[in-house]
N, C-alpha and C positions, 0 to 999 in steps of 0.2 A: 483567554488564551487557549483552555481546553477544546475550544470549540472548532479554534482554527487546526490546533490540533490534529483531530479528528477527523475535516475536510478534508485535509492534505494529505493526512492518511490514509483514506477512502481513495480518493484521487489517483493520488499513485499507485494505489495496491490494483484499481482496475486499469491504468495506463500500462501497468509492468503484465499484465495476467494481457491486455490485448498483442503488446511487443511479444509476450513468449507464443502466442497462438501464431503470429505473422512470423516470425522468426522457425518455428518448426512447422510454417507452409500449411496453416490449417485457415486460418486467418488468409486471402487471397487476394490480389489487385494493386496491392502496395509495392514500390519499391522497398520495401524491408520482407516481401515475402520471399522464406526460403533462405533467408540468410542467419546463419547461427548467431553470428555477433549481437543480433537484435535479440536474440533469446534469452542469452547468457546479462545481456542489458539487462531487459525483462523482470529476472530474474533478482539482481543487483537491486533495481526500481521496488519494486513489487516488494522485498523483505522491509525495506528503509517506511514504506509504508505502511506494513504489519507493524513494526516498529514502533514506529508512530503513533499509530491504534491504540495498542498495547499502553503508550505511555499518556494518552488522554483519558483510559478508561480505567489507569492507576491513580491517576488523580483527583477523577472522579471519587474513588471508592478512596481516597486516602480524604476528600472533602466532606464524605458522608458517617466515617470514623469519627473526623474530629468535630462534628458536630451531636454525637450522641451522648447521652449524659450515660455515666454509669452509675 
């Protein structure tokens, strides 16, 4: 499950970082270039995938805890 995790959170975090480029018109040729709503998306996208990250690579390090002997 961490693993999907982490995809998904990869994923989204470069899908929201391209929607915020094409949304503040740096990104070009898309109909979403240039329109904020795609940014402010982007933006939305892009944290839920930090997010995400964040909580595969908590689990990781809470699986590598409970595996150590003290």
């Amino acid at each position: 499950m961490r693993w999907v995790r982490a995809i998904g959170g990869a994923v989204l975090t470069v899908v929201g970082l391209v929607w915020i480029l094409q949304g503040v018109n740096v990104i070009r040729g898309s109909s979403m270039s240039g329109h904020g709503q795609y940014a402010v998306l982007g933006v939305i996208v892009g944290l839920i995938g930090i997010w995400l990250l964040r909580g595969a690579i908590r689990v990781r390090e809470e699986s590598r805890a409970a595996w150590r002997p003290d």
